[in-house]
N, C-alpha and C positions, 0 to 999 in steps of 0.2 A: 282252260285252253285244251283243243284238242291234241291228244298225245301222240297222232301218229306225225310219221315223216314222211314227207312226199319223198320218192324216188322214180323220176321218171325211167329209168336206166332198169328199173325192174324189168317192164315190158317195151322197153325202149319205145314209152310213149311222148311223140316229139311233134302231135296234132296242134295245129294254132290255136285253139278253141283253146287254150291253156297255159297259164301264166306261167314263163321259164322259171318264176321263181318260187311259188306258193303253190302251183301247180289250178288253183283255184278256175273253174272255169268262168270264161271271158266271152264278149262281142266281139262282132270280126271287125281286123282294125284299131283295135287297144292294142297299142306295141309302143314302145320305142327304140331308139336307137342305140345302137353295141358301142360306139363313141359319141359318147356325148356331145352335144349340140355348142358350146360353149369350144370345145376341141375342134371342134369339124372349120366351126365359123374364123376360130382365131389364127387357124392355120392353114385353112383354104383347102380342105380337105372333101369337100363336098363327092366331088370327080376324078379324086385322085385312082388309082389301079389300085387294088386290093387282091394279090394272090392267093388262090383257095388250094388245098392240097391235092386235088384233083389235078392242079394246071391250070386249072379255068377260072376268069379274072372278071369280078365284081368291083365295088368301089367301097370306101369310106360312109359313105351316106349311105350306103344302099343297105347295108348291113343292120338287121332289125331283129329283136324278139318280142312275143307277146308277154306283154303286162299287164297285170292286175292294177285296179287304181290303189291298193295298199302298197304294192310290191313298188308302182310309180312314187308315192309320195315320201318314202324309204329313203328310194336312190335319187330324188332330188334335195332331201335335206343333207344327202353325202356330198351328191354334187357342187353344190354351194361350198361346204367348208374344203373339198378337195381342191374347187376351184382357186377361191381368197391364197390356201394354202401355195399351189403350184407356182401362182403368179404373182407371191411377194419373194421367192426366191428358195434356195437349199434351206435355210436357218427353218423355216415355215415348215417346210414339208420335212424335213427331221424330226422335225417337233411333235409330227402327226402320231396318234399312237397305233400301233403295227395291225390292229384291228381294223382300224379305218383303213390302212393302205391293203392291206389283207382285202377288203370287202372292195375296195374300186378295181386294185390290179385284177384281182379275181372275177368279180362283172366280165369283164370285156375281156378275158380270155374264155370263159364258161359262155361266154356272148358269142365268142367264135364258133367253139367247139360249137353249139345247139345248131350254128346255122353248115355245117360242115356236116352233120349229122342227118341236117334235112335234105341238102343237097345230095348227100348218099343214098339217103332213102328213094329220093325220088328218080334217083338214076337207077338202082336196081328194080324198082318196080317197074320201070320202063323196060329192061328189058328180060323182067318176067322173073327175073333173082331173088330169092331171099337177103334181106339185108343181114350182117352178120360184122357183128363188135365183139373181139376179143373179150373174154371173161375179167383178165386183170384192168384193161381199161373202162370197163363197166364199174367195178369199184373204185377205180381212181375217179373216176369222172362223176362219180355217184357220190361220194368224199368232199369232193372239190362245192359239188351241188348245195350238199346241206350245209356244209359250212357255210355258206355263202344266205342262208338261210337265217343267219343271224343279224341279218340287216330285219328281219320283220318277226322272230322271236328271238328269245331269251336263251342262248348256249354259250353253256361252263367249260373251256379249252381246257380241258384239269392238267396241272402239273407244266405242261408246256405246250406251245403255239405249234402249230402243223409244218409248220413255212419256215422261212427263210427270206428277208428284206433285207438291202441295206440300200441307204440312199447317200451321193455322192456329191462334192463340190466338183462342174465341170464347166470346162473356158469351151462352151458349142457357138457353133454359127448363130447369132442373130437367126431368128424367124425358124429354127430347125426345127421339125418333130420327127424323132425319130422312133421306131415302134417297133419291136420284133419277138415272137414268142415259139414257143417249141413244142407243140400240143400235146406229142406223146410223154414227155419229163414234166411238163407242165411248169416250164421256164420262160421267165419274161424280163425283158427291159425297154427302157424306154428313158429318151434324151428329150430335154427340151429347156429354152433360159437359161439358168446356169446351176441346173442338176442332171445324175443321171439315176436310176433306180435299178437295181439288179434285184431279182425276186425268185425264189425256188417255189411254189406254192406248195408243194406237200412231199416237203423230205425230212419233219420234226427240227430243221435248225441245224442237221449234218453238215450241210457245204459250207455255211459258214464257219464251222468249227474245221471243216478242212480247210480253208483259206487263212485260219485264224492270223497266222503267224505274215501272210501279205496286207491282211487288213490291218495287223498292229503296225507296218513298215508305214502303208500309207496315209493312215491316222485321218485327219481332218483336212491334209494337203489338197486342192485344186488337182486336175486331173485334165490333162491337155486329152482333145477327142479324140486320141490315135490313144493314148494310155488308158482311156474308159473301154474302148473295140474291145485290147488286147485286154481288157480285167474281167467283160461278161464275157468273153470269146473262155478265159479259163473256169468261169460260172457254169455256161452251156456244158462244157463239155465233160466237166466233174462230176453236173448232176446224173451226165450219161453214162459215166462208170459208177454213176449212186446203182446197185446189184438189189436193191431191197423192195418191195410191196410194202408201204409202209402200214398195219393194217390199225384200225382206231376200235374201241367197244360205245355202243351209243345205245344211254341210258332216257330216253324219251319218258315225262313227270308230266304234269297238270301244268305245272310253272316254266317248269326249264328245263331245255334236252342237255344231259352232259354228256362232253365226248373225250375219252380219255386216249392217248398216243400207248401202242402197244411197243415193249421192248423191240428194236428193230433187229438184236441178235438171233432173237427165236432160238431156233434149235442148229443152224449154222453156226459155222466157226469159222469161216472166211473173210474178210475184212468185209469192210460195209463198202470198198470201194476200189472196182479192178484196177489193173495196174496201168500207170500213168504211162503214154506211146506217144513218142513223140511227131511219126505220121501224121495219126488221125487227127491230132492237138492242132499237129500245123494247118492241115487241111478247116478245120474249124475258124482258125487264125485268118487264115487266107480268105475267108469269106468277109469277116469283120473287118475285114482290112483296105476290099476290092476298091474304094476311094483313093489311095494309097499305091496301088497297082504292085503290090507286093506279089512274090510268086512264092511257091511252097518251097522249089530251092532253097531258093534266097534265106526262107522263111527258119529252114531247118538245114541249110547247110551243116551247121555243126550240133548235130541229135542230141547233144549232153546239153548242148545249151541254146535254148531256139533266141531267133531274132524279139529282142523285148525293148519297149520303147519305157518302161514303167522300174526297171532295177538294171543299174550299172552290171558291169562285169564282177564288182565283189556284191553283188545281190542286194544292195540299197537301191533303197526309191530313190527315182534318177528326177529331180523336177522338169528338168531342159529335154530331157533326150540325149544321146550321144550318137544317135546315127541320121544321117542325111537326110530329108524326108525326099522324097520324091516331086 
């Protein structure tokens, strides 16, 4: 096997003539789609709006990158067992092991990024600009890349996984899919049936060791859809005070690239995680919430203790709720 690693992020090469995933050159028109077809079809997503970070609004369907027919036959045999998985329920996709949820979740946010990336480019070339991507997000996103690269070789996560998963029992609307990610922290979740998934993809497993002591409260309990808002709404917004680069070493062999997690203290002495504000938390809140028509007031009336639909006033998990829903 050949030993090197594609990184397109070197020369921020993001030409269609080349597979987002192998890098492998392609025919015009070998692509597929950033949500899989099986998603798209079961939830009527074809023509749905799809917000790009620019403001400007593509769909569901429309969203595509170029693939290899190796890099295609990969992510259909994930597809498959992701699918069986989502749609016999939680117990299924718990079960899944954190590599395969690693490799789907990943897809389709790496899926975005690529096409948010071409949409920049081709807007600054329009109007005669240099395109220009932050140096730290060039590693993240380059990070994000190869790992993602072990859907079609052989890599050894040494010692521990990059990410952070967890997946949840949750009482959602019939027919719901809910989808939402955060490019820059490279933060995702996603509702649908009756689970929901909260994902960090490359903070080595911190946020959940910051959450530890909520996720031991809420255990294996069901999660009314205002108590799942208000639990990725504390995910998102932790990973944002995540202060760290997390940075990995990658050993590229004949057989298998290993890639090992670098101490995230370095040469800092600061916490790995800034200080918890209960504004900006709210203002986060307030978003995951906007079905609910909660206001930040409201939300943080009392700063010590914000509006939580998930822990009573003595800080147990509340199953019912104790405040009025709207």
């Amino acid at each position: 096997m050949d030993n090197a690693v594609y990184n397109p992020f070197t020369n921020l090469d993001f030409r269609g003539n080349r597979c987002f995933l192998t890098g492998t050159e392609i025919l015009p028109g070998e692509e597929i789609n950033v949500f899989p077809v099986w998603i798209i079809e079961q939830f009527a997503l074809t023509d749905r709006p799809f917000k790009l970070l620019d403001e400007s609004m593509t769909t569901y369907g429309a969203l595509k990158v170029p693939c290899s027919v190796e890099a295609r036959r990969a992510l259909e045999n994930l597809e498959e067992e992701i699918r069986e998985a989502f749609n016999s329920g939680h117990q299924a996709v718990s079960s899944l092991p954190s590599l395969k949820l690693f490799q789907w979740l990943g897809k389709l946010v790496y899926g975005i990024i690529y096409n948010e990336l071409r949409i920049g480019m081709r807007q600054q070339q329009a109007s005669g600009e240099s395109f220009q991507l932050s140096e730290g997000l060039k590693y993240k996103f380059g990070n994000l890349q190869l790992m993602l690269q072990s859907l079609t070789r052989p890599i050894d996560f040494e010692e521990r996984t990059p990410w952070t998963i967890k997946t949840f029992r949750v009482e959602n609307t019939p027919g719901v899919f809910n989808y939402r990610d955060e490019i820059n922290t490279l933060t995702f979740s996603l509702a649908m049936n009756d689970f929901g998934i909260i994902a960090c993809l490359q903070d080595n497993g911190t946020n959940a060791i910051y959450h530890q002591e909520i996720l031991d409260k809420i255990g294996e309990r069901e999660l009314k859809a205002i108590q799942y808002e208000e639990l990725i709404a504390r995910f998102y917004y932790s990973n944002y005070l995540f202060n760290r680069l997390p940075e990995y070493t990658v050993l590229p062999t004949p057989d298998m690239v290993y890639l090992e997690a670098m101490p995230l203290r370095g040469m800092s002495s600061k916490p790995l995680f800034d200080h918890w504000q209960a504004k900006p938390y709210g203002q986060v809140l307030e978003n995951f919430w906007k079905p609910w028509e909660f206001s930040l007031f409201e939300i943080i009336k009392d700063p010590e203790n914000p509006m939580s639909f998930l822990f009573d006033a003595d800080g147990n998990f509340n199953p019912d709720g104790d405040i009025k829903l709207k």
